[in-house]
C-alpha positions, -999 to +999 in steps of 0.1 A: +226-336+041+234-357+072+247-389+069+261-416+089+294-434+085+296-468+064+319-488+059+321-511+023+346-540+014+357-550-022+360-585-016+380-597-043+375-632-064+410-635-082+436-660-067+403-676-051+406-715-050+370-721-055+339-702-058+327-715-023+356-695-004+348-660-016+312-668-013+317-676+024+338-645+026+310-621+013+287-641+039+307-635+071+307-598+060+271-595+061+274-613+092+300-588+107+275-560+098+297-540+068+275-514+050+285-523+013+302-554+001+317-550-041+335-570-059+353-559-090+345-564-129+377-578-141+380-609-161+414-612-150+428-605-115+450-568-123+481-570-103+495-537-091+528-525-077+507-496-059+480-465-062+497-432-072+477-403-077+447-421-079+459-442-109+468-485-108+507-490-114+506-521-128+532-551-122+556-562-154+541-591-153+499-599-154+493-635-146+469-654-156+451-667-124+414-681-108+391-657-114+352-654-117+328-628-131+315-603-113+276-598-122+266-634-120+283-633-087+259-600-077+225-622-087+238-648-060+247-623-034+214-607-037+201-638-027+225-649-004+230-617+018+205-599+041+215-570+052+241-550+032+244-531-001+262-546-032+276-537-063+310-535-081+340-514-074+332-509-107+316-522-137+336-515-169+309-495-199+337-508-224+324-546-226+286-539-210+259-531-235+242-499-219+210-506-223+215-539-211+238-536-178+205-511-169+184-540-171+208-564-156+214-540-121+174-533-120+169-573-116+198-578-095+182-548-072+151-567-074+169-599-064+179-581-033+156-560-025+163-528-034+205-532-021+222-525-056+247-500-058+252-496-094+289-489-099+307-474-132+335-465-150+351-461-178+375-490-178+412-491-180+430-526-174+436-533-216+440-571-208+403-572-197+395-560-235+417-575-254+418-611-238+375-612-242+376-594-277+369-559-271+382-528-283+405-510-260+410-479-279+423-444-262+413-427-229+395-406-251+370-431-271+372-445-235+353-419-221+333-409-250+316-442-240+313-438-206+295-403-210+273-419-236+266-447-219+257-433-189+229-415-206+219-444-218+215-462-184+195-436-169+171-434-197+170-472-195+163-473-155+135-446-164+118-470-189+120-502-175+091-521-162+092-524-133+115-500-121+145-505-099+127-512-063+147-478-055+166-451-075+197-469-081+226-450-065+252-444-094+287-449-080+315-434-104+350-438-091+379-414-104+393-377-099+406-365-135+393-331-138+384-330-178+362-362-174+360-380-140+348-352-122+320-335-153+305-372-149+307-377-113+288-342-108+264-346-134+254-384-127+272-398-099+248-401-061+284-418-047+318-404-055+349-425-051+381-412-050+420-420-036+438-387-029+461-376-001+436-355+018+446-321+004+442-326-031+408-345-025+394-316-007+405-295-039+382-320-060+355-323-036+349-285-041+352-287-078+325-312-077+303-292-060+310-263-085+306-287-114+273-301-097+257-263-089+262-259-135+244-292-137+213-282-111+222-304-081+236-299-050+270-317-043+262-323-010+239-346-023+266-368-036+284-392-014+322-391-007+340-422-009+375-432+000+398-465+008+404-466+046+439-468+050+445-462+093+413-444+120+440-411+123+436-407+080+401-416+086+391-390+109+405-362+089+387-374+058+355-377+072+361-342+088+365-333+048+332-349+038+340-387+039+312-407+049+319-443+025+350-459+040+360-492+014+388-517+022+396-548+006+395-588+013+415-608-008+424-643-010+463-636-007+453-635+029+426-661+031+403-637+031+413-623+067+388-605+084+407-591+113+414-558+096+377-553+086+368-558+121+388-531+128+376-509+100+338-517+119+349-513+154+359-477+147+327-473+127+309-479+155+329-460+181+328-431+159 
């Protein structure tokens, strides 16, 4: 499968002064012309020292600072946007009702006609669980829930009247071989993943090998991956790459310079 080049920003609430200046942020995007715009499904902004191995290093300390939620968010961008999809970078099973979140992402794909990406994971920032109520648990009863709950989604989507205006494309992030990778090749239409480029080529033909024992074709699945500079960018799409995602955040007032970039060698390409 053929596919062009997109590029998607998370565009992040936490730190925001007010709701109006990351609504104003996810409008300009749709202005600039980005592909995807997510936001993220934390109840409290994570902060991080960096990304190793695909895996959040989180800071000592974990602030408490503004922060909104992201679904109710979606509902408004659906309305508020034209042209791009949206979703989030991604929605945590651990404190969504299964059943449910399917019926809340068919509506909000309704609401915008037929631009949801439905994004999912297993969760892992314990202060998003325990801070709201919910059991964290272990990476395994993590998991268990994810697989289950997935499952549950699709059978949801199936039964729903009406449907989602399209098949929703299922976005699971992640690269752990015993879990991540089972699900993304069994469910996943979008795979995102943060590897140096050697190691993500090893998982991106483990997927397809893990897709062929489920029936599908892992070309059929999307490769995702943070842009981080055009030179790493051209050798990851050379290795499949099609979904480039960087972030807006309001540490920087939402600066849009380096998405402009991000675009401008989009379209160049």
């Amino acid at each position: 499968m053929t596919r062009s080049v997109r590029v998607a920003v998370q565009i992040q609430p936490g730190g925001a002064p007010d709701y109006r200046s990351w609504r104003d942020a996810v409008l300009a995007a749709d202005d600039l012309g980005v592909d995807v715009i997510f936001g993220y499904d934390h109840f409290h902004r994570p902060a991080m020292e960096a990304i190793v191995d695909g895996k959040p290093v989180l800071s000592d300390e974990q602030p408490d600072v503004a922060n909104f939620e992201g679904w109710t968010a979606l509902a408004s961008w659906g309305e508020i946007t034209s042209n791009a999809d949206i979703g989030l970078l991604v929605t945590g099973v651990g404190y969504r009702n299964a059943d449910l979140l399917a019926d809340m992402a068919r509506t909000v794909d309704h609401i915008s006609g037929g631009r949801l990406i439905l994004g999912l994971g297993a969760g892992w920032y314990e202060k998003d669980y325990t801070t709201y109520g919910y059991d964290f648990g272990t990476f395994g009863s993590r998991f268990d829930l994810f697989d289950e709950s997935l499952i549950r989604i699709e059978n949801r989507l199936a039964a729903l009247i009406p449907p989602p205006v399209r098949k929703l494309p299922i976005l699971i992030g992640g690269t752990g071989p015993k879990r991540s990778l089972p699900a993304v090749a069994r469910h996943a239409d979008i795979w995102h993943a943060f590897q140096d480029l050697d190691a993500f080529r090893r998982s991106s033909d483990r997927v397809d090998e893990l897709a062929a024992t489920f029936g599908r074709n892992g070309a059929d699945i999307e490769r995702s991956t943070l842009w981080q500079n055009a030179h790493s960018a051209d050798a990851f799409r050379e290795a499949g790459v099609t979904l480039f995602q960087t972030e807006l955040t309001s540490d920087d007032g939402y600066d849009l310079a380096p998405l402009k970039q991000v675009l401008t060698w989009r379209d160049n390409g």
